[in-house]
Backbone as JSON, one array per atom type, in Angstrom:
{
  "sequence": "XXXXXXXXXXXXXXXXXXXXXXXXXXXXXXXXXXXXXXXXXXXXXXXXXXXXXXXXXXXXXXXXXXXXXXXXXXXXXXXXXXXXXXXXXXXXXXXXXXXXXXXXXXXXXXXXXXXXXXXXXXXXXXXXXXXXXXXXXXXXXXXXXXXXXXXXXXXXXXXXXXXXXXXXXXXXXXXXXXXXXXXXXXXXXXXXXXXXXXXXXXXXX",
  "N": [[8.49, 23.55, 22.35], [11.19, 24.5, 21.85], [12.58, 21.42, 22.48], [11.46, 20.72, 20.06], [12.12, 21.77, 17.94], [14.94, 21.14, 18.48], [14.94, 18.14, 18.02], [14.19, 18.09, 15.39], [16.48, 19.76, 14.45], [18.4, 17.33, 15.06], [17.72, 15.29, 13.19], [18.14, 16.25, 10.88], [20.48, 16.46, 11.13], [21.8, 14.14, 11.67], [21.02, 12.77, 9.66], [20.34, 12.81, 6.78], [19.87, 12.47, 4.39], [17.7, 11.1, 4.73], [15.98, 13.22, 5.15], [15.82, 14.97, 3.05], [15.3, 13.63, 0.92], [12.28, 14.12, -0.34], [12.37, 16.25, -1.91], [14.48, 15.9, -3.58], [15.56, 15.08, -6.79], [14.84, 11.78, -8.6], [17.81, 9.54, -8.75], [19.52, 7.9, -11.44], [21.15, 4.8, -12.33], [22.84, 2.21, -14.05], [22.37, -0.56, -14.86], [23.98, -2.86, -14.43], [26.54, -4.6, -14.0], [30.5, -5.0, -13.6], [30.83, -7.47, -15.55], [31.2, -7.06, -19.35], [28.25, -6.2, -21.18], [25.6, -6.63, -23.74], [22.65, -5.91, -25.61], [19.03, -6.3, -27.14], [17.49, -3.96, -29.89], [14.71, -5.06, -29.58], [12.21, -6.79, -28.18], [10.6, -10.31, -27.82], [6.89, -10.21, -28.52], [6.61, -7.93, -26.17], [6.94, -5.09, -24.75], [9.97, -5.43, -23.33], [13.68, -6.04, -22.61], [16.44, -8.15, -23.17], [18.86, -9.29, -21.69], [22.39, -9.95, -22.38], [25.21, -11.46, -20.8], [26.94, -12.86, -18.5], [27.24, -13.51, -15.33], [27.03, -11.25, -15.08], [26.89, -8.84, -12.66], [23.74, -7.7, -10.99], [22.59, -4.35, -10.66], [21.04, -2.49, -8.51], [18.73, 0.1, -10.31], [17.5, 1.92, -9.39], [16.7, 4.52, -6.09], [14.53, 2.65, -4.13], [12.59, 0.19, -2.94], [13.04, -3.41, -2.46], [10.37, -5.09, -3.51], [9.54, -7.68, -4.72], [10.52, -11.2, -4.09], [11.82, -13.81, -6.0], [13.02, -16.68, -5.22], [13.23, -19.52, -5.24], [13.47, -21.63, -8.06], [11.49, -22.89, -9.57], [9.98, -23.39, -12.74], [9.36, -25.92, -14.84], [9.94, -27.61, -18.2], [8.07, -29.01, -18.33], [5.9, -27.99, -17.77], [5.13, -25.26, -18.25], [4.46, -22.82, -16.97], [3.57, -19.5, -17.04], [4.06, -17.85, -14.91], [6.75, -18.93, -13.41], [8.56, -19.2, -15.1], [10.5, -17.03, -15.39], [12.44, -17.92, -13.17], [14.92, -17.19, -10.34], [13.96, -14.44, -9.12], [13.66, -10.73, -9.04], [12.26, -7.9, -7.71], [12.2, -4.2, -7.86], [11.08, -1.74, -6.08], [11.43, 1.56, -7.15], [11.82, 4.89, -5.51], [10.61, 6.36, -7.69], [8.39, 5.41, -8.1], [7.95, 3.15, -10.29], [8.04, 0.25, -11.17], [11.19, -2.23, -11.5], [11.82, -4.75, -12.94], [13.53, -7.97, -12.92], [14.77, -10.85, -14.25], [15.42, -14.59, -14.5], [17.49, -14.76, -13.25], [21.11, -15.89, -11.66], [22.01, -15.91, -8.45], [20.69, -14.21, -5.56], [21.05, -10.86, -3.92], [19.72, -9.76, -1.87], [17.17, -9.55, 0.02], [13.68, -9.34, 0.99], [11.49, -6.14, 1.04], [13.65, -5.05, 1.69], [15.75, -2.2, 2.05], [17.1, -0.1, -0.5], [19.65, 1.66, -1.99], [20.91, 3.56, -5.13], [22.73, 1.85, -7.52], [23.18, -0.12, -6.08], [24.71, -3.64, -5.38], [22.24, -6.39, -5.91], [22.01, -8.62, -7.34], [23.08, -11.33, -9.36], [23.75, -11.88, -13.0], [22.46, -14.71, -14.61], [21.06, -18.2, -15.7], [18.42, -18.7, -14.6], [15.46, -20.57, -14.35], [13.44, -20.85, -17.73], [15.38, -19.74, -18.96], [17.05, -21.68, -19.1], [17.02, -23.46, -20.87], [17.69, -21.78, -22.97], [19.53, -19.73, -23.13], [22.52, -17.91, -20.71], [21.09, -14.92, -19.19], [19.31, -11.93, -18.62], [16.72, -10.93, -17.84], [14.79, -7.82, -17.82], [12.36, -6.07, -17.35], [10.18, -3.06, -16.87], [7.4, -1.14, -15.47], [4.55, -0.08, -14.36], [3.1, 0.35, -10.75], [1.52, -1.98, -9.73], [-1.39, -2.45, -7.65], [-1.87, -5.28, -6.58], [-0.52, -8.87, -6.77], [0.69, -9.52, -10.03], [1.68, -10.73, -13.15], [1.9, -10.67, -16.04], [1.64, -7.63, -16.69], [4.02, -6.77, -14.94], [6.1, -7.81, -16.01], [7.04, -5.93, -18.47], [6.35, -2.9, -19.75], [6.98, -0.75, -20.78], [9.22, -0.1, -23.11], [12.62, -0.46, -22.12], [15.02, 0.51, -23.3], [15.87, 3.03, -24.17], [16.12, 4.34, -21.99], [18.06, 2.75, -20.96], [20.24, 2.96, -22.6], [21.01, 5.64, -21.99], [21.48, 5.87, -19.31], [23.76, 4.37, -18.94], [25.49, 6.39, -20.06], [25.21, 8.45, -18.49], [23.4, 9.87, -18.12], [20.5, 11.22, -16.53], [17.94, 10.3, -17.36], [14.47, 9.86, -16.82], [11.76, 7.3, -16.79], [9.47, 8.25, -15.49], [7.39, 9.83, -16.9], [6.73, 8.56, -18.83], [5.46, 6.5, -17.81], [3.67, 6.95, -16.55], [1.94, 8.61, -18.43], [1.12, 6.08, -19.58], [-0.76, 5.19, -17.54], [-2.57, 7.13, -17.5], [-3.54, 6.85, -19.87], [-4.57, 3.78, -19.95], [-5.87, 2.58, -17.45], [-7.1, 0.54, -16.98], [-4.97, -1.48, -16.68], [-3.6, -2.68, -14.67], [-5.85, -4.27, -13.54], [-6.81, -6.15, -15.64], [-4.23, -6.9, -16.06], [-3.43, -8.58, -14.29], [-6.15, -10.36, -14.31], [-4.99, -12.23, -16.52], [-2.95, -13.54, -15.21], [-4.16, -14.63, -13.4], [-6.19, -16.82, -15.26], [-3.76, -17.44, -15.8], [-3.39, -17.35, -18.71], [-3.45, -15.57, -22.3], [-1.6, -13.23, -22.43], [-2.71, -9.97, -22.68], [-3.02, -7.52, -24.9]],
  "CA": [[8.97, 24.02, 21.04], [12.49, 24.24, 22.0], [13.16, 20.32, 22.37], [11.14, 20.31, 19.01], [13.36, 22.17, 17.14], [16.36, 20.41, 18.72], [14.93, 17.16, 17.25], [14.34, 18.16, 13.97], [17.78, 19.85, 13.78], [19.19, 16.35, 14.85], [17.54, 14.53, 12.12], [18.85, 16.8, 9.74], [22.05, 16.53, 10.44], [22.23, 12.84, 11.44], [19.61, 11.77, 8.84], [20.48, 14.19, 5.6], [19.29, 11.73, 2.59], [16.19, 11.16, 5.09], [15.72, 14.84, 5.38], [16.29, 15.76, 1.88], [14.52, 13.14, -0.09], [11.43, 14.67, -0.75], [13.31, 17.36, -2.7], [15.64, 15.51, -4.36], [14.77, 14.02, -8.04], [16.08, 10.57, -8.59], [19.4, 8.91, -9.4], [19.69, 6.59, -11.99], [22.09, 4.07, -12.72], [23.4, 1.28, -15.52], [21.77, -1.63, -13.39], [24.81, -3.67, -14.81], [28.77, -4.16, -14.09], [31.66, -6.24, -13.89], [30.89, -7.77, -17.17], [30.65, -6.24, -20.45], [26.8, -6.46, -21.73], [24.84, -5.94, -24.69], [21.2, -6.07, -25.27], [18.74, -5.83, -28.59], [16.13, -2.99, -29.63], [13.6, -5.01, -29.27], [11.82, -7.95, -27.34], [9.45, -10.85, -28.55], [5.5, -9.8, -27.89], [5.87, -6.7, -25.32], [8.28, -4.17, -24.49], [11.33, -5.3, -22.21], [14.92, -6.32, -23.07], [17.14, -9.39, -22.86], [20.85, -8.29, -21.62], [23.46, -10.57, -21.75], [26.49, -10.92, -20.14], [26.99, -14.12, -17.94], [27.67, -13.4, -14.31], [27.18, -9.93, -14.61], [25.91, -7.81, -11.24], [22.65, -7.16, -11.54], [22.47, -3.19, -9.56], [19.35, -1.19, -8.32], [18.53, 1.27, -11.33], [17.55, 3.78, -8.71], [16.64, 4.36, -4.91], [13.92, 2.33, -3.81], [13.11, -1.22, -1.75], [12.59, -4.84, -2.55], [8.95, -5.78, -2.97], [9.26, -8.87, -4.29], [11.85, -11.98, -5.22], [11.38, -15.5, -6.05], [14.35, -17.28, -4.79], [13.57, -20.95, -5.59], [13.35, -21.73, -9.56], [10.24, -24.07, -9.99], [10.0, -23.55, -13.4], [10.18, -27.07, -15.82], [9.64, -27.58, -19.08], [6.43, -29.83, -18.59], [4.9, -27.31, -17.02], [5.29, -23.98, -18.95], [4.23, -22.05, -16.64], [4.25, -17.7, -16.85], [4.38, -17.07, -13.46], [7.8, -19.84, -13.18], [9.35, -18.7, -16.4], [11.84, -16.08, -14.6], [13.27, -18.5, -12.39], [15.07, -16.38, -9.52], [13.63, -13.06, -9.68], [13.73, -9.46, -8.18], [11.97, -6.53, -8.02], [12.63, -3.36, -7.33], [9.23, -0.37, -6.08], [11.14, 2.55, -7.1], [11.2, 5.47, -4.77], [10.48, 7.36, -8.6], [6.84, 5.16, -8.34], [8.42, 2.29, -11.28], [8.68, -1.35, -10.43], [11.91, -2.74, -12.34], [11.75, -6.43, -12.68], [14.85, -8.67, -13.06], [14.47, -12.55, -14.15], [16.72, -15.31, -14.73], [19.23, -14.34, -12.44], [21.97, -17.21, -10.71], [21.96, -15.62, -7.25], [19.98, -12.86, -5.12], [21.48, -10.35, -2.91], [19.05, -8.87, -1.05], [16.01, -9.86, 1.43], [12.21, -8.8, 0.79], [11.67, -5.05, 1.77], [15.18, -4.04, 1.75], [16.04, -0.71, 1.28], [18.29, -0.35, -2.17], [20.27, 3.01, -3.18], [21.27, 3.32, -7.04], [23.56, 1.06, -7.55], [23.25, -1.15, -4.85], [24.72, -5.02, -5.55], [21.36, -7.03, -5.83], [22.07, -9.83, -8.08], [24.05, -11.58, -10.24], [22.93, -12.52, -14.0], [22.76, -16.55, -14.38], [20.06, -19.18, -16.23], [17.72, -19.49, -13.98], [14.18, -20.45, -15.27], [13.28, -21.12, -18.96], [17.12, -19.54, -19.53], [18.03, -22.99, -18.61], [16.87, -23.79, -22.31], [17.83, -20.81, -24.4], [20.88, -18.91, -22.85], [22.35, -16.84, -20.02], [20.83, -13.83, -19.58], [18.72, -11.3, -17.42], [15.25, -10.05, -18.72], [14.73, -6.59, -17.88], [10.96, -4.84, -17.44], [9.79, -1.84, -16.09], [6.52, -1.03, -15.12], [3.6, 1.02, -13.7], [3.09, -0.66, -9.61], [0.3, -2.52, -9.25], [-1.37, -2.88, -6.07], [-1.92, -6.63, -6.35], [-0.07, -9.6, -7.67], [0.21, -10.2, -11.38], [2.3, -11.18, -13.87], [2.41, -9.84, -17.26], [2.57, -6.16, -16.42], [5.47, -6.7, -14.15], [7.39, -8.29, -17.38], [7.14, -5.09, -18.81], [5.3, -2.55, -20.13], [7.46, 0.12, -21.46], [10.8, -0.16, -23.7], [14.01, 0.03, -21.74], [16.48, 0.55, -24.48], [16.67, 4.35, -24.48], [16.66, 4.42, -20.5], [19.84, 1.81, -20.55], [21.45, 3.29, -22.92], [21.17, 6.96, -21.17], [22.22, 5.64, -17.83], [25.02, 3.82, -19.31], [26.33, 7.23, -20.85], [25.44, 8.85, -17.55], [22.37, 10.72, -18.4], [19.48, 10.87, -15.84], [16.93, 10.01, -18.18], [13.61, 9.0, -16.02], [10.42, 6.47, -17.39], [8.26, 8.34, -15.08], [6.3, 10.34, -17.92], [5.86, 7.74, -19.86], [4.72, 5.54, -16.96], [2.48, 7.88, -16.04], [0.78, 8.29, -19.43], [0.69, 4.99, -20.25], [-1.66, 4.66, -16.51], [-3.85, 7.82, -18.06], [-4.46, 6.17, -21.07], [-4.92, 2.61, -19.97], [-6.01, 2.79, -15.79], [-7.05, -0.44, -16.14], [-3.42, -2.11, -16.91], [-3.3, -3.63, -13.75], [-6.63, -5.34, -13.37], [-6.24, -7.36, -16.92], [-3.03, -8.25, -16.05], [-4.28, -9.85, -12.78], [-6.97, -11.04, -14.67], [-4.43, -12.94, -17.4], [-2.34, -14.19, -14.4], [-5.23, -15.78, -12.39], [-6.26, -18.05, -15.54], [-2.94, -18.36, -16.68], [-3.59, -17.37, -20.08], [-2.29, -15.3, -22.77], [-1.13, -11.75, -22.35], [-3.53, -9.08, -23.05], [-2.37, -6.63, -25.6]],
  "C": [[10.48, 23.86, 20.94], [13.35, 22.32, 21.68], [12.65, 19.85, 20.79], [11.91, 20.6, 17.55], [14.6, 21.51, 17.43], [16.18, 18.67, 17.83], [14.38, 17.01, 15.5], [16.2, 18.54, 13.16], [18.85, 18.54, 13.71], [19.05, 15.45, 13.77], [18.04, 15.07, 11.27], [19.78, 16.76, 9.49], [22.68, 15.04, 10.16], [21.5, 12.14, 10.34], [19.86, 12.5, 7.53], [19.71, 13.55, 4.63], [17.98, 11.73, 3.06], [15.37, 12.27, 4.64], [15.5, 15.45, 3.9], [15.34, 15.12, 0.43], [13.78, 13.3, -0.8], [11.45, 15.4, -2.14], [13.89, 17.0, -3.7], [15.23, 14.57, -5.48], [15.95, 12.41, -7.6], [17.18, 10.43, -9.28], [19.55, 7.37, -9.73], [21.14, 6.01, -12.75], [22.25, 2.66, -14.12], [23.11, 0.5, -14.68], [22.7, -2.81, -13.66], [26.03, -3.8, -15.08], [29.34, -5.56, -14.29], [31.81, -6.6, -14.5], [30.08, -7.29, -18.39], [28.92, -6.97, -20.93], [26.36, -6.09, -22.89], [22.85, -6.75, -24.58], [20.47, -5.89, -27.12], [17.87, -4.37, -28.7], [14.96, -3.25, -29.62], [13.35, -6.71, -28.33], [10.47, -8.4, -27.9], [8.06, -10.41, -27.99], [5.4, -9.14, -27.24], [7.02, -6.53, -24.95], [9.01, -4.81, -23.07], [12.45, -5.79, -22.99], [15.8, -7.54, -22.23], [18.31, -9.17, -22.84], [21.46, -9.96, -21.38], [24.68, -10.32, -21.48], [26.57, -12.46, -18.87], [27.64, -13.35, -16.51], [27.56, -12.09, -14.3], [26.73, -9.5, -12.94], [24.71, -7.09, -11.81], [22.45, -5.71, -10.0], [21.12, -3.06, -9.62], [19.11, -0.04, -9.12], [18.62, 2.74, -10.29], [17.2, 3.23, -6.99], [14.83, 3.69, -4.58], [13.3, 0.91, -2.67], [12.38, -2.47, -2.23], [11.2, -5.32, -2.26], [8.88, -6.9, -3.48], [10.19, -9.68, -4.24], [11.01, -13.11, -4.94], [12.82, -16.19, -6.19], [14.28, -18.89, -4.83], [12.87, -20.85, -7.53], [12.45, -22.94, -9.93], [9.8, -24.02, -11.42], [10.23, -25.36, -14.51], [9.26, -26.95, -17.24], [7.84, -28.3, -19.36], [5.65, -29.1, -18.15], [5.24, -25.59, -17.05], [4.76, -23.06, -18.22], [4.46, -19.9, -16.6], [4.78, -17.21, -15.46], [5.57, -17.92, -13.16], [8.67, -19.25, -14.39], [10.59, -17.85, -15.87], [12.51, -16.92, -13.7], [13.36, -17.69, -10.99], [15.11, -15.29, -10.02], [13.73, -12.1, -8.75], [12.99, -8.45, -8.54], [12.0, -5.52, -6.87], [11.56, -2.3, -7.53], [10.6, 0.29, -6.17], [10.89, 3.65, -6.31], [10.04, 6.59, -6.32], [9.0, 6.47, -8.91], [7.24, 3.99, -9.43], [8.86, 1.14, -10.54], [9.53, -1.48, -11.53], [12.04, -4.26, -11.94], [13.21, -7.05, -13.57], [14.52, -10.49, -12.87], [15.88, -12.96, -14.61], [17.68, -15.27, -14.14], [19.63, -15.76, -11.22], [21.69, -16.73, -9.31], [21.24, -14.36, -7.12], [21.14, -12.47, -3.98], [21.32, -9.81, -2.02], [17.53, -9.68, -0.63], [14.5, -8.58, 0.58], [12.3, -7.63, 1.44], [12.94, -4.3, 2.33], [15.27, -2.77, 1.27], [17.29, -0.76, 0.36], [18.81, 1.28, -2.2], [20.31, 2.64, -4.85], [22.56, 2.77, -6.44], [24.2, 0.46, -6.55], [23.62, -2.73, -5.58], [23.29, -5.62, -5.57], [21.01, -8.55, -6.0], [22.73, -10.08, -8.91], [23.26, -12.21, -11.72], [23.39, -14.4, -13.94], [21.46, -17.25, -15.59], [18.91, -19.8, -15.32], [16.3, -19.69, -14.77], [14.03, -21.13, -16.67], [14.77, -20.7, -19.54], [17.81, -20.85, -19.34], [18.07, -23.7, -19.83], [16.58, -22.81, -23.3], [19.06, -20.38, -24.12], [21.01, -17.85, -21.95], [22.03, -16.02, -20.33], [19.8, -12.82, -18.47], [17.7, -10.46, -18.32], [14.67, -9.21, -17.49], [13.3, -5.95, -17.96], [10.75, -3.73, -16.74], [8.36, -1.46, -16.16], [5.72, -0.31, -14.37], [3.89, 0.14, -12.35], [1.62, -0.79, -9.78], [-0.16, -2.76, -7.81], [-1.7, -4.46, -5.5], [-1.1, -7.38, -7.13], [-0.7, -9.87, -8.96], [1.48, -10.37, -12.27], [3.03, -10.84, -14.97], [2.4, -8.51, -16.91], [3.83, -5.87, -15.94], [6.42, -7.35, -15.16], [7.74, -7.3, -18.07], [6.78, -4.38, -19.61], [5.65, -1.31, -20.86], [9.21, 0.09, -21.88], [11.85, 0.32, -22.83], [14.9, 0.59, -22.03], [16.94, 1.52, -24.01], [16.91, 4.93, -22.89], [18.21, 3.51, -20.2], [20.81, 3.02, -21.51], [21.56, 5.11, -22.57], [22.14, 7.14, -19.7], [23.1, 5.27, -18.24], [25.93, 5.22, -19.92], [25.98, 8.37, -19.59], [24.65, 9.88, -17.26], [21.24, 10.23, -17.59], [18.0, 11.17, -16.04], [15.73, 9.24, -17.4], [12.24, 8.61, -16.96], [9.34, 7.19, -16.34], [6.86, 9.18, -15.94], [5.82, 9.66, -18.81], [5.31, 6.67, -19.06], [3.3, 6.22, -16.73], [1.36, 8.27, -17.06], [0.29, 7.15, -19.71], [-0.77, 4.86, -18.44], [-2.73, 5.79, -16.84], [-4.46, 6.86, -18.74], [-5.01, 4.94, -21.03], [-5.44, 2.21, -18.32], [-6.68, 1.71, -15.73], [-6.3, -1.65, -15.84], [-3.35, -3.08, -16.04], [-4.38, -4.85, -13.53], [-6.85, -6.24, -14.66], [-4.93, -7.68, -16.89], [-3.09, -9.19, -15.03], [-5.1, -11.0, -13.77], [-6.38, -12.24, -15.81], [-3.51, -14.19, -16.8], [-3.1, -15.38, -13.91], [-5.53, -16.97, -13.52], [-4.72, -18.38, -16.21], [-2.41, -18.76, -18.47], [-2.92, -16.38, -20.9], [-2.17, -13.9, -22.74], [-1.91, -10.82, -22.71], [-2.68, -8.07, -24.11], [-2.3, -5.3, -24.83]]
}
C-alpha cells in the first residue's frame, strides 16, 4: 500500500494534466493565426465552412490526437474524385469525442496519432486539392467519430460558424450537444456515409 500511494502521489505531481484530465472540461481555441481570416455563414450542400486566409496556421481547436492525414495530394481534375478533393488533409479525434477535419492545406505539421493540446501548430492553410482550381483556402468540418473510414460525414456535419466565432472572442463554446443529438436522432450517420464513400456516390442528405 505504501509504495502504492507513493506512486500515485508521483504521477500527480509529475503528470498533473494526466492526473486531472478526467475532471477538466475542454479548451477551445480559434484553430487559426498569423493571418487575418474570414469565413461565410454558410457552405454549398452540408454544413462546414470555407476560411480564407493564405498561409494561415492551421491550430488544434482543442486537446486531442491525430487520427488521420493525407499527406500526398492525388486529387486531378479528370478524376473528380470525393475522397481526393481535400488534397493534404488532417484530422483531429477530439479528447471532447468531435473529429475536426481540415482540407486543402499547403503543409502538415504533425505525424498520425500525435498527441495535440489547443492550439497546437498543425498546419498551414495552402491549395492543395480541388483548391488548386478555385482559391486558397482551408475547409473546415466537424463531426460525430465514426468507427470506420468514410468520407462525407467527416466533411461535416454540423455548422461551425457560431463555434469560430465564440472561440475567436474567447468563449468556450463546445459542439458536443449538438453532436450528440444529432447521433440520437440519426445513429445511423456513420454507416450511410460509409455506404456513399464505398460507391463513390452522392452524399446522403
Amino acid at each position: 500500500m505504501r509504495w502504492g500511494a507513493c506512486f500515485v502521489f508521483l504521477c500527480s505531481v509529475l503528470f498533473p494534466r494526466v492526473a486531472l484530465a478526467q475532471d477538466e472540461p475542454p479548451i477551445y481555441v480559434f484553430p487559426f493565426s498569423r493571418v487575418p481570416v474570414q469565413y461565410p455563414n454558410d457552405h454549398l450542400h452540408y454544413p462546414a465552412v470555407d476560411v480564407e486566409g493564405c498561409y494561415a496556421r492551421i491550430l488544434a481547436p482543442t486537446a486531442g490526437f491525430i487520427s488521420k492525414i493525407h499527406r500526398l495530394d492525388k486529387w486531378t481534375p479528370e478524376n473528380d474524385s470525393p475522397g481526393t478533393r481535400g488534397g493534404l488533409t488532417i484530422t483531429v479525434q477530439g479528447d471532447d469525442g468531435i473529429r475536426y477535419f481540415f482540407s486543402h492545406l499547403g503543409r502538415i505539421k504533425v505525424l498520425k496519432n500525435q498527441r495535440v493540446a489547443a492550439g497546437d501548430w498543425i498546419g498551414v492553410m495552402g491549395s492543395s486539392g480541388n483548391a488548386r482550381v478555385t482559391r486558397c483556402h482551408t475547409h473546415f468540418g466537424m463531426s460525430r467519430v465514426c468507427p470506420l473510414a468514410e468520407v462525407y460525414l467527416l466533411q461535416g456535419e454540423i455548422w461551425p460558424q457560431k463555434y469560430l466565432n465564440a472561440w475567436k472572442n474567447g468563449e468556450q463554446l463546445s459542439p458536443r450537444k449538438e453532436i450528440r443529438k444529432l447521433e440520437k436522432n440519426d445513429p445511423l450517420g456513420c454507416t450511410r456515409s460509409r455506404a456513399d464513400s464505398a460507391i463513390d456516390g452522392t452524399r446522403s442528405s
